[in-house]
N, C-alpha and C positions, 0 to 999 in steps of 0.2 A: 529591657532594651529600649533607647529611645528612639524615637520618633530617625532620627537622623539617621542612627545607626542603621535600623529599619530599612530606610530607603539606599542607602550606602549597598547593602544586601543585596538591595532589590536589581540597584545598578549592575554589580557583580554577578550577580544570575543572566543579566542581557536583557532585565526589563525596559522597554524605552520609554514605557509612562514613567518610571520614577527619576526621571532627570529632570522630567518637570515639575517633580512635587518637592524634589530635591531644592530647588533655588528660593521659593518664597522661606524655607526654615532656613539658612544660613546666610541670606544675603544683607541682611544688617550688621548680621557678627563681620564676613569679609567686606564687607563697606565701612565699619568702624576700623578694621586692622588698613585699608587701604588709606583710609582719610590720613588715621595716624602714620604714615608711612610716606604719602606724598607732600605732610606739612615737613618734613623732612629734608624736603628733596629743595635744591635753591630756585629762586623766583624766576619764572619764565618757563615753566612746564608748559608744552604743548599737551601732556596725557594727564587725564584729569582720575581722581581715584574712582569715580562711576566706571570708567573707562578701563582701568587696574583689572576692579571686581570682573566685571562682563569679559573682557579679556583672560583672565584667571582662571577664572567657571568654560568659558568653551574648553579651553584647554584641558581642563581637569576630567569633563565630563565628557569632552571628546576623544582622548587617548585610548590606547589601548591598556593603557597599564590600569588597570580600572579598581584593582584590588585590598582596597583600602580593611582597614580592621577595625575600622570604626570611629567616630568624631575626631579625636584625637590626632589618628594617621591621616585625614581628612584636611586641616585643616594644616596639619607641616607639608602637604601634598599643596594646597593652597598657598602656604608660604614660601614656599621652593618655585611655583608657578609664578608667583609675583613679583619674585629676584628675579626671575631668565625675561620674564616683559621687561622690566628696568634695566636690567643689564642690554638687551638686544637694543631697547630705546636709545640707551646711552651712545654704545657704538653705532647707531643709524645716524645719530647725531654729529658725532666724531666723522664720520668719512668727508673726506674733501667734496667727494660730488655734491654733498646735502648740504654744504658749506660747515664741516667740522671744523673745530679750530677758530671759528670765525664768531665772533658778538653782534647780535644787535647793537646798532648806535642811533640816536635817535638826530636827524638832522642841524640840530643846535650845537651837539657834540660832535660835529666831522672832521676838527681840526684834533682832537684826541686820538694818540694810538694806543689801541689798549691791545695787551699780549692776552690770551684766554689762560686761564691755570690749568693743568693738566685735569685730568677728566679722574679723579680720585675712585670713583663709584667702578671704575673699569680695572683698576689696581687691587681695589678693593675682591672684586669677584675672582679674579686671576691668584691672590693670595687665601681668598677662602677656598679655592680648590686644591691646592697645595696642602692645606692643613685638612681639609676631608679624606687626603689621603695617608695621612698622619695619624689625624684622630678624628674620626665622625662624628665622635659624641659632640665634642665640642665647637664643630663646623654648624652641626644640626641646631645646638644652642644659640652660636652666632645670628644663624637664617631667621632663628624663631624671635629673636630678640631685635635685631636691625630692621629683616624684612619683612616680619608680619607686628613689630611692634610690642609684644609680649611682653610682661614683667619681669624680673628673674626668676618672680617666683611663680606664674603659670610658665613660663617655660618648666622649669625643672619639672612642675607636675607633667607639662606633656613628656615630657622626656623618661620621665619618673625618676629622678634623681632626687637625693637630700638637697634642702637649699646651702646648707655651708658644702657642699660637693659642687653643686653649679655655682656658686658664688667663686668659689676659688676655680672652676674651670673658667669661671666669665673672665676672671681678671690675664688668670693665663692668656685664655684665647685673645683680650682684645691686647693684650702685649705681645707677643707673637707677631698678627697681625701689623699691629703699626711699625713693627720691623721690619714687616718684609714689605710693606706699602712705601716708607718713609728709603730705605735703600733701593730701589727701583726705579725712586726719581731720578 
């Protein structure tokens, strides 16, 4: 059993020490999957991937659902918490009050009108929920590969799947998807 697992355990018994012993062993690994995830995201991010991780980790370590089976569940538990900050970011962004809809311009540029493009990342979550209730497997695949960064081929291992199995779900899934993102506009 590793180290992680271990302390995963420890969490699920109601230990409150192991939620501290828990963050020094994985906070490189969700600081690597974050970094990779917010070079991602377009220029002018207010949330920075430090901010990802630490946001991720309360959430994970603070929930009730506490029940992890081990690194693996761990860390699509981490990636599904990463999606719902970026998602929730997104739309804080979007509302009128917060100036949604609205670009930085910088005062050289004032005579410019620029339209915003629609907010895709929010298309994007609203069509990955539709297919989670279709097919999990392949929503789960999506989560682990867009938002925590994954290979295809460490996904399939978390998943456990063949790679020509998650290879032909990936392509499935991202065509699916860009159907139901691309007619919504």
């Amino acid at each position: 059993m590793s180290d992680v697992t271990r302390i995963l355990n420890a969490i699920e018994q109601g230990d409150a020490r192991a939620a501290d012993e828990l963050l020094p062993l994985v906070y490189q690994e969700l600081r690597r999957l974050a970094a990779r995830k917010m070079s991602q995201e377009p220029p002018g991010q207010t949330l920075q991937a430090t901010a990802l991780v630490h946001e991720a980790y309360l959430r994970l370590v603070g929930s009730q659902d506490r029940n992890w089976s081990g690194r693996t569940h761990f860390f699509t538990a981490a990636a599904e918490a990463m999606r719902r900050i970026l998602i929730d970011n997104a739309r804080r962004k979007q509302r009128l009050k917060r100036g949604g809809g609205r670009q930085k311009v910088g005062l050289t540029d004032v005579e410019l009108a620029i339209e915003p493009p629609l907010d895709d990342l929010i298309a994007l979550d609203e069509a990955l929920i539709k297919l989670a209730k279709i097919d999990k497997v392949k929503a789960d695949l999506v989560k682990l590969r867009y938002f925590a960064g994954l290979t295809l081929e460490q996904a399939a291992g978390v998943l456990g799947l063949p790679e020509r199995t998650a290879k032909r779900y990936w392509a499935h899934a991202r065509a699916w998807l860009y159907r139901q993102v691309t007619e919504g506009r």
